[in-house]
TORKOL-4160 file (C-alpha; in steps of 0.2 Angstrom, whole numbers, padded with zeros to 4 digits, m for minus):
214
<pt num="1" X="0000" Y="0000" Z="0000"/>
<pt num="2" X="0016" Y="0012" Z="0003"/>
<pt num="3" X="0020" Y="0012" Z="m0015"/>
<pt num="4" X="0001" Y="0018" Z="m0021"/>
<pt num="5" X="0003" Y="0030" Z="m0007"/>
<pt num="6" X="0017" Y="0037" Z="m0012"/>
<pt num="7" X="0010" Y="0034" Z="m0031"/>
<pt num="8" X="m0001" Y="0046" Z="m0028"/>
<pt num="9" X="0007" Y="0059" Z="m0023"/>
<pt num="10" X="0019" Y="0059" Z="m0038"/>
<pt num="11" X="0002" Y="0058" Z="m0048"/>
<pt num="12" X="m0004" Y="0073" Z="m0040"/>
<pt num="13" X="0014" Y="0083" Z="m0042"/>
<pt num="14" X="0019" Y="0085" Z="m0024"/>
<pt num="15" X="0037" Y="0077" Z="m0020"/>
<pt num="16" X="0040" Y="0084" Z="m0004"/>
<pt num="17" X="0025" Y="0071" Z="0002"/>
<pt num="18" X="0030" Y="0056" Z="m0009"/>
<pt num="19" X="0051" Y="0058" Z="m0007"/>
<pt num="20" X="0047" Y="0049" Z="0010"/>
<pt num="21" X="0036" Y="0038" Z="0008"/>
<pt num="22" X="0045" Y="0031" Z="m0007"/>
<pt num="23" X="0062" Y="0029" Z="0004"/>
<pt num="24" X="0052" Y="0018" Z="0019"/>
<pt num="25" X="0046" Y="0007" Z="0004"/>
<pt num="26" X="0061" Y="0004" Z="m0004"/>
<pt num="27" X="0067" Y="0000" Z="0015"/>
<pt num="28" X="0055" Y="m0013" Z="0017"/>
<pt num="29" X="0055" Y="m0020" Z="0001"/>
<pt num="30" X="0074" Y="m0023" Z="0000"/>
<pt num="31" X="0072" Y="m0030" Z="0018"/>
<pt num="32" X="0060" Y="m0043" Z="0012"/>
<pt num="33" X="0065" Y="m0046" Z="m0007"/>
<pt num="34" X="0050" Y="m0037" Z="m0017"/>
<pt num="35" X="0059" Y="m0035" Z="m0033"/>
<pt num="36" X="0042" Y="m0026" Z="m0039"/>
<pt num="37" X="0038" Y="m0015" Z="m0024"/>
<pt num="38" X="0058" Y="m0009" Z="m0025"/>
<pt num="39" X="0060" Y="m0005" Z="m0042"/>
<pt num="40" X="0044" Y="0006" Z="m0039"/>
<pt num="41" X="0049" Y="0016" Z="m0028"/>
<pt num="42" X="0065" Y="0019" Z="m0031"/>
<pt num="43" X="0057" Y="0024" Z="m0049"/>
<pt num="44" X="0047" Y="0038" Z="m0038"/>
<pt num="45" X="0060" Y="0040" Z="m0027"/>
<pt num="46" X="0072" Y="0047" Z="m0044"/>
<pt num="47" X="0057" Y="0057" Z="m0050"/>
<pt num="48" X="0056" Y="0067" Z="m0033"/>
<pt num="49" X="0073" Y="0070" Z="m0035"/>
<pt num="50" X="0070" Y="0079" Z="m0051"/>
<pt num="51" X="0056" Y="0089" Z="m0048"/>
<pt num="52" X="0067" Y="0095" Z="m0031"/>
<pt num="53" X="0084" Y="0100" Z="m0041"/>
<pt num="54" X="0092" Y="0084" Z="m0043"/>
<pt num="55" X="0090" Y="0081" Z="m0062"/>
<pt num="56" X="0104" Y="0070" Z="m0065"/>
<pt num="57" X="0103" Y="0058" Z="m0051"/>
<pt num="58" X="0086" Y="0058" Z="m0051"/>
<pt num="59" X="0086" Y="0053" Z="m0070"/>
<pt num="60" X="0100" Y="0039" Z="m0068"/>
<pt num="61" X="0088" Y="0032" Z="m0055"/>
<pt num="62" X="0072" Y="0031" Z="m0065"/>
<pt num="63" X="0083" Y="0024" Z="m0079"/>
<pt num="64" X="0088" Y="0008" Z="m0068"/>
<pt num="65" X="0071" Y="0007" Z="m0062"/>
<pt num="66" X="0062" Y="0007" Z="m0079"/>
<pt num="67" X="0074" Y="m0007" Z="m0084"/>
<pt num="68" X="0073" Y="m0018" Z="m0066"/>
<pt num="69" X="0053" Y="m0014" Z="m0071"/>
<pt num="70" X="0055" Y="m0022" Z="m0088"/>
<pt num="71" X="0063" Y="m0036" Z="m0082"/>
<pt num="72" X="0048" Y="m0041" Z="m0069"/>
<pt num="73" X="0034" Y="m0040" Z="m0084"/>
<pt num="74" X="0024" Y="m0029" Z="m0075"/>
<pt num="75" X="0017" Y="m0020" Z="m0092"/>
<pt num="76" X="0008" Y="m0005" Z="m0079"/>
<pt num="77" X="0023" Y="m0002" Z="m0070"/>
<pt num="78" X="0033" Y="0001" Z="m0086"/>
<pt num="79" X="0020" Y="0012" Z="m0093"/>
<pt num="80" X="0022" Y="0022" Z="m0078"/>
<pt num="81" X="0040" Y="0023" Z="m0077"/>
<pt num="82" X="0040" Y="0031" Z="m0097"/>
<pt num="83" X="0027" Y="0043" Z="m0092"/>
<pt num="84" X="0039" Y="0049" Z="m0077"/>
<pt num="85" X="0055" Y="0048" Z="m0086"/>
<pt num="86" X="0048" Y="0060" Z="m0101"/>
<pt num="87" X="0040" Y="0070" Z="m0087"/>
<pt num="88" X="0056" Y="0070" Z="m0078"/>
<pt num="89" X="0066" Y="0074" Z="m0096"/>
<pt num="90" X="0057" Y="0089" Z="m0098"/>
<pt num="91" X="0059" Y="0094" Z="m0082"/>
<pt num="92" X="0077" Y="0094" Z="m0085"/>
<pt num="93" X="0076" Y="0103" Z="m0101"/>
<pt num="94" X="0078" Y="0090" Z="m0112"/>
<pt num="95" X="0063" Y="0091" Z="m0122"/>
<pt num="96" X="0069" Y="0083" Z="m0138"/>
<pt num="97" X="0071" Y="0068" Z="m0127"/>
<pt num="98" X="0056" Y="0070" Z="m0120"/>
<pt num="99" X="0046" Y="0071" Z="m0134"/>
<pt num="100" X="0054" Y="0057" Z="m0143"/>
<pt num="101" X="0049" Y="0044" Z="m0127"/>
<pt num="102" X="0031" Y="0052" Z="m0126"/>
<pt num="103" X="0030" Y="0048" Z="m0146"/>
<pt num="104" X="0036" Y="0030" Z="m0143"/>
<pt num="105" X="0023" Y="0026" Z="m0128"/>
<pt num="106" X="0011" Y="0032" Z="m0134"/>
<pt num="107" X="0013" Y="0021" Z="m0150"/>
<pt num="108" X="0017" Y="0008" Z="m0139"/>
<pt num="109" X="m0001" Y="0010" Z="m0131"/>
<pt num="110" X="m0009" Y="0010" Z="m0146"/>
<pt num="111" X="m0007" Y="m0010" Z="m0148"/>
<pt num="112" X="m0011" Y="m0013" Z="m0126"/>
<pt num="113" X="m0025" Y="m0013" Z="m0116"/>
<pt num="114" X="m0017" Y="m0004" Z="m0100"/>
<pt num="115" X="m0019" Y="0014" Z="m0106"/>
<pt num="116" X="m0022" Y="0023" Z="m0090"/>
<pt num="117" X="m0008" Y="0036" Z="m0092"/>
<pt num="118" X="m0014" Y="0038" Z="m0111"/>
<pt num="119" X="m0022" Y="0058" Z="m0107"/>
<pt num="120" X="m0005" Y="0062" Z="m0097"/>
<pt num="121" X="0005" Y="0058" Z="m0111"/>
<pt num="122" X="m0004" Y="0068" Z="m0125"/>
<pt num="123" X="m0005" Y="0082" Z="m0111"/>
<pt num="124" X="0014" Y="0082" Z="m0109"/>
<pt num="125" X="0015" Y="0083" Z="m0127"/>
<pt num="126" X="0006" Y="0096" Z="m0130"/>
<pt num="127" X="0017" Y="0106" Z="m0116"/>
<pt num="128" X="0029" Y="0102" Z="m0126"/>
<pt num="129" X="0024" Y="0109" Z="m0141"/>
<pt num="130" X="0018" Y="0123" Z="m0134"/>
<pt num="131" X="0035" Y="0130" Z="m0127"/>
<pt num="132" X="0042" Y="0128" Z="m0146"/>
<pt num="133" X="0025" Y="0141" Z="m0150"/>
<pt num="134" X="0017" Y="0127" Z="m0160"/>
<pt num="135" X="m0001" Y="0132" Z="m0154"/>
<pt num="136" X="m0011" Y="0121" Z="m0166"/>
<pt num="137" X="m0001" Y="0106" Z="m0163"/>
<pt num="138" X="m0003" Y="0108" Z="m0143"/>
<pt num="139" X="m0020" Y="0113" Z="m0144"/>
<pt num="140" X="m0023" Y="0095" Z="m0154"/>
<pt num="141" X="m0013" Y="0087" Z="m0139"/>
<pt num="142" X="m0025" Y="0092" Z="m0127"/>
<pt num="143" X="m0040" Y="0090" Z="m0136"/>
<pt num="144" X="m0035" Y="0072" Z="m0137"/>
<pt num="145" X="m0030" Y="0071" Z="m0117"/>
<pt num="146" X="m0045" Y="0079" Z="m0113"/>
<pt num="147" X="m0055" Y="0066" Z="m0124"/>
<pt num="148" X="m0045" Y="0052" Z="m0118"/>
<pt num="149" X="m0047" Y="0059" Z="m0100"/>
<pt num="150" X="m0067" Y="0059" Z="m0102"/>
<pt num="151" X="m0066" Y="0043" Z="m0109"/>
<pt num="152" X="m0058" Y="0034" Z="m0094"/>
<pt num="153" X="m0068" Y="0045" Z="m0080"/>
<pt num="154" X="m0050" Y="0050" Z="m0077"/>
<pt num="155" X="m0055" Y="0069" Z="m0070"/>
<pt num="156" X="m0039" Y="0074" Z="m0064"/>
<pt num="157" X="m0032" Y="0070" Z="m0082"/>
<pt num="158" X="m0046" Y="0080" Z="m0089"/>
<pt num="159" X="m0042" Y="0096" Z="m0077"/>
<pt num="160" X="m0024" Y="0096" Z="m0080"/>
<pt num="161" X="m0026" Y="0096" Z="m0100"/>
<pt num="162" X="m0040" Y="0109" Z="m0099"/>
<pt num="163" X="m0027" Y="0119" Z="m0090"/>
<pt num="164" X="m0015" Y="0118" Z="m0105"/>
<pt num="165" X="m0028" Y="0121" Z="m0117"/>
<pt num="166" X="m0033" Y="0137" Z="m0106"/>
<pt num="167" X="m0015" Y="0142" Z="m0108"/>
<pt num="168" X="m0012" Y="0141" Z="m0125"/>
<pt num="169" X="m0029" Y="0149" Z="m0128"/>
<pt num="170" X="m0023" Y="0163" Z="m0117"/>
<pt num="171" X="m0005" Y="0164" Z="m0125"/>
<pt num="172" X="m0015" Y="0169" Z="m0143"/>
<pt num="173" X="m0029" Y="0180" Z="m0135"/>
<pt num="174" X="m0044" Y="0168" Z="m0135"/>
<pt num="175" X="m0048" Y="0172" Z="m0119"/>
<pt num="176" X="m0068" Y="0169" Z="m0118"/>
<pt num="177" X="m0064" Y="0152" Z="m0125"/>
<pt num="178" X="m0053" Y="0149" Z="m0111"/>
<pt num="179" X="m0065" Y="0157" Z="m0099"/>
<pt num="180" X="m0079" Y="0146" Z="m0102"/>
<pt num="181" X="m0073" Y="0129" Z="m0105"/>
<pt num="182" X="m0063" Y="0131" Z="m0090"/>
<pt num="183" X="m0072" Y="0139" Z="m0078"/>
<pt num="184" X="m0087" Y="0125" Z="m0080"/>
<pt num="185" X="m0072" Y="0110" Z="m0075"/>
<pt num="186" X="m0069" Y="0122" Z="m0063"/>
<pt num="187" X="m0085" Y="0122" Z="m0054"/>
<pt num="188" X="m0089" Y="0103" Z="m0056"/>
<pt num="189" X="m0073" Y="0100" Z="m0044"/>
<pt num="190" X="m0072" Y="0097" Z="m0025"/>
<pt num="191" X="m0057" Y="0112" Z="m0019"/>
<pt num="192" X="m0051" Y="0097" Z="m0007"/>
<pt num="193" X="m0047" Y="0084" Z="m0021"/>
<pt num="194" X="m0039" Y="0095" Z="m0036"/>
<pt num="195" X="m0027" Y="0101" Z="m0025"/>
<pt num="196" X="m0012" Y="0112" Z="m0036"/>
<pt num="197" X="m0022" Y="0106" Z="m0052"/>
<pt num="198" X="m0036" Y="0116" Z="m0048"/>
<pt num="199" X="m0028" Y="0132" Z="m0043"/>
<pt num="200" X="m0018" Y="0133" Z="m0057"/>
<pt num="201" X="m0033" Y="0133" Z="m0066"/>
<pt num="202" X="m0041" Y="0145" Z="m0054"/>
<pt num="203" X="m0026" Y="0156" Z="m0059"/>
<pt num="204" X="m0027" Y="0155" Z="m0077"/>
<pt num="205" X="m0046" Y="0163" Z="m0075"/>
<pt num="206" X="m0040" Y="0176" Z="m0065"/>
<pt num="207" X="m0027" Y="0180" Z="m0080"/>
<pt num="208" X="m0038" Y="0176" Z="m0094"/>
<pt num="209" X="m0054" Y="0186" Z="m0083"/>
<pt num="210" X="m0041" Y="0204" Z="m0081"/>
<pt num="211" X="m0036" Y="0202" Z="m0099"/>
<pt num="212" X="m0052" Y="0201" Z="m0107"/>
<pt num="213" X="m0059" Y="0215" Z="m0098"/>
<pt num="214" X="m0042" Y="0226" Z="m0103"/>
């Protein structure tokens, strides 16, 4: 249960929470030999380590984990560790990297049935296109996220692309676009769930809100 624990915290982007959580599961599992459970963890243990400064030790870290992963079989758990380690290579600034693993996942999805990261993955590749100012190409990204996302009931997935569609409306003046869609995800949301997600969003109203009425 520590690893899902510590799972979803990395899911909800908050590392100072799941940096120790992952470090007393990888102490118990190397205590009582759970390959699985150790790979895991150390795997979010190397992504807390980038998102808190540590690019390059936190990347080597997920590297070995993905392969240890690979080796068990566990098709989910190897999912998960592409989706980090191109979250993590963006992180670090290496977004041609980034976007190159994100490409071969999700063609690598296309022919499985475990596609629960599917959303996160167009999602991080519309963020990546969006930082090279290639607005129609994100906006496509998220579209698909946020279909995939309403698709699986994955809400969080859904909230998280609509943020980077709001965005990228924002960057090119669409602001009522923005507004609307945006502010009716919004409102469907319980504040103690969405945590960061949702005020990032809440953010980007107030933005795109001052700027339409400039």
């Amino acid at each position: 249960m520590l690893a899902f624990l510590a799972g979803a915290y990395v899911l909800g982007n908050e590392p100072d929470a799941a940096r120790p959580i992952a470090e007393r599961t990888i102490a118990i599992s190397s205590e009582h030999g759970f390959p699985l459970w150790l790979a895991g963890a150390r795997l979010m243990r190397g992504w807390t380590l980038v998102e808190l400064g540590g690019s390059e030790q936190g990347l080597e870290e997920i590297r070995h984990s993905m392969i240890a992963l690979e080796t068990t079989g566990a098709l989910s758990w190897v999912q998960f560790a592409r989706y980090l380690l191109a979250q993590a290579l963006a992180k670090a600034g290496q977004f041609r990297e980034a976007a190159q693993l994100v490409d071969q996942t999700l063609a690598a999805l296309a022919s499985t049935s475990g596609r629960w990261c599917e959303a996160e993955l167009h999602r991080l590749r519309g963020d990546l296109l969006l930082r090279c100012d290639e607005f129609a190409a994100a906006e496509a990204c998220y579209e698909d996220a946020i279909a995939v996302a309403e698709r699986q009931g994955a809400r969080l997935w859904q909230l998280r692309a609509a943020n980077g569609l709001a965005a990228c409306w924002h960057i090119q003046g669409k602001t009522l676009l923005a507004l609307d869609r945006l502010a009716r995800l919004c409102a469907s949301f319980d504040e103690s769930i969405a945590g960061a997600d949702l005020e990032r969003a809440k953010a980007l109203l107030v933005a795109t809100d001052s700027d339409s009425t400039k």
